[in-house]
C-alpha positions as CSV (number, residue, x, y, z in Angstrom):
1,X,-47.0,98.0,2.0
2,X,-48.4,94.9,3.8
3,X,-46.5,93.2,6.5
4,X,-47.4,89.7,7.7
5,X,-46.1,88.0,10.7
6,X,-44.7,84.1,10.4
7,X,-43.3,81.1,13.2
8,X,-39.4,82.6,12.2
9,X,-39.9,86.6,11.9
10,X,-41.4,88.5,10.0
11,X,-41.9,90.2,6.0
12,X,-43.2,93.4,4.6
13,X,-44.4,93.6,1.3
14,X,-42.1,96.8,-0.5
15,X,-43.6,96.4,-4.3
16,X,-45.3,93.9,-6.1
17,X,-46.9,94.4,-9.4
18,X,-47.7,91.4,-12.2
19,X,-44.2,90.8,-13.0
20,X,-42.9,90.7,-9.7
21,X,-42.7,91.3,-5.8
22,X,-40.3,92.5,-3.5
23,X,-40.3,91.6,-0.3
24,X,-38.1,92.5,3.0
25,X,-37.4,89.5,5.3
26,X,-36.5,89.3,8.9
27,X,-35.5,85.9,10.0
28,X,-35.2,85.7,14.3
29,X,-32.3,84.1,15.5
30,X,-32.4,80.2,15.9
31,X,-35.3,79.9,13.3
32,X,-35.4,79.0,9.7
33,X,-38.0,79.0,7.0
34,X,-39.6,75.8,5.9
35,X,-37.7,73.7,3.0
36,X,-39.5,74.8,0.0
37,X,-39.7,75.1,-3.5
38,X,-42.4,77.2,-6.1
39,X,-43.5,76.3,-9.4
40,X,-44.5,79.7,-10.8
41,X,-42.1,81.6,-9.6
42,X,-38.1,82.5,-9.2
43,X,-36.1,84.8,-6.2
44,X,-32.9,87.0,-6.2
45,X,-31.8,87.1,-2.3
46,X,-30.1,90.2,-1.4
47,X,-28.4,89.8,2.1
48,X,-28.7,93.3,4.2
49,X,-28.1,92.2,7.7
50,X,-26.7,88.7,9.9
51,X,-25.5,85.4,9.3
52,X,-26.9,82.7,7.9
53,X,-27.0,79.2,6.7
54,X,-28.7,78.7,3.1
55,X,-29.8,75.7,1.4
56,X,-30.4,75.6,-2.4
57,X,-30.9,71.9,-3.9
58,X,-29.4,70.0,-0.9
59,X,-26.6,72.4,-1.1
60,X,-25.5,74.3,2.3
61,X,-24.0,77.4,2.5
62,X,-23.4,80.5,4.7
63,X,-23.9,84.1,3.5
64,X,-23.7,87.4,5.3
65,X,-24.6,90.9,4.5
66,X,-23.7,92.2,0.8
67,X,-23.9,88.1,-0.5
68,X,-26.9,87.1,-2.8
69,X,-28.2,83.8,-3.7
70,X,-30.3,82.9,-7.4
71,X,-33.0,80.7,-6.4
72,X,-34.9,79.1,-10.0
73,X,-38.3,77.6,-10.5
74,X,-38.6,74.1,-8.5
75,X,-35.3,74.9,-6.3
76,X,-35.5,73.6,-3.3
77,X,-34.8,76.4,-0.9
78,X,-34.5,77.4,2.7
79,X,-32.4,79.8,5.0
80,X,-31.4,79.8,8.5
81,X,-30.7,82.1,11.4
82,X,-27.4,81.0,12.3
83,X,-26.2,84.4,14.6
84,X,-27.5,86.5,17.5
85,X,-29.0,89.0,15.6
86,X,-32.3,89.4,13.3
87,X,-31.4,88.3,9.6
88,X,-32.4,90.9,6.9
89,X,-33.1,90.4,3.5
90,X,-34.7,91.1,0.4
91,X,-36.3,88.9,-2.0
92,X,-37.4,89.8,-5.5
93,X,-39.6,87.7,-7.1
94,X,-40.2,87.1,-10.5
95,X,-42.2,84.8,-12.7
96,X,-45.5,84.3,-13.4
97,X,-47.3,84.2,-9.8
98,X,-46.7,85.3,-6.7
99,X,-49.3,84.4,-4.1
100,X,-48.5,82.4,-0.7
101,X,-50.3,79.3,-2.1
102,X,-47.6,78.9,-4.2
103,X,-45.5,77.2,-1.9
104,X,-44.8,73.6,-1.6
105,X,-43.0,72.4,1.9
106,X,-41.0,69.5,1.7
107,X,-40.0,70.1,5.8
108,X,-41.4,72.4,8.0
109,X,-40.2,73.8,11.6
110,X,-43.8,74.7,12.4
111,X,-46.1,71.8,11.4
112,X,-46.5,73.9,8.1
113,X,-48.0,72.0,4.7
């Protein structure tokens, strides 16, 4: 297991294999990923822990612990910290490719491309 430190929290790398990753996802309060999409791969969202505001396709939503959220190839995707504590998640992968560089940022908190 790898963890890796970001601007909005934090992930740890549970399992990843060529088929697919799975990931655990702490989002601090007040922050929010970039708005994003991948080309080679698809995520399930599994809510464990907070509140938060999702965005899938222009779409705007809020989700809390036990909701999950489909995210296809070429959706544009983001979530947000919208409570006081530490949003938890996990995210499995699946597709054809899994590396960070497969990440295109249509708007970014953190000066991100």
């Amino acid at each position: 297991m790898s963890e890796s430190t970001r601007p909005w929290g934090r992930y740890e790398i549970l399992q990843e294999s060529t088929e697919h990753k799975v990931k655990c996802i702490w989002v601090t309060p007040g922050k929010r990923i970039s708005y994003q999409r991948h080309e080679k791969r698809a995520e399930h969202w599994f809510i464990i822990a907070g509140t938060a505001r999702i965005t899938v396709n222009g779409v705007e939503s809020t989700v809390v612990a036990g909701d999950a959220v489909d995210i296809a190839i070429a959706d544009l995707h983001r979530i947000e910290n919208i409570g006081r504590d530490d949003v938890i998640f996990i995210e499995v992968q699946t597709g054809t490719y899994f590396g960070e560089d497969d990440i295109e940022r249509i708007e970014d908190d953190f000066g991100r491309r």
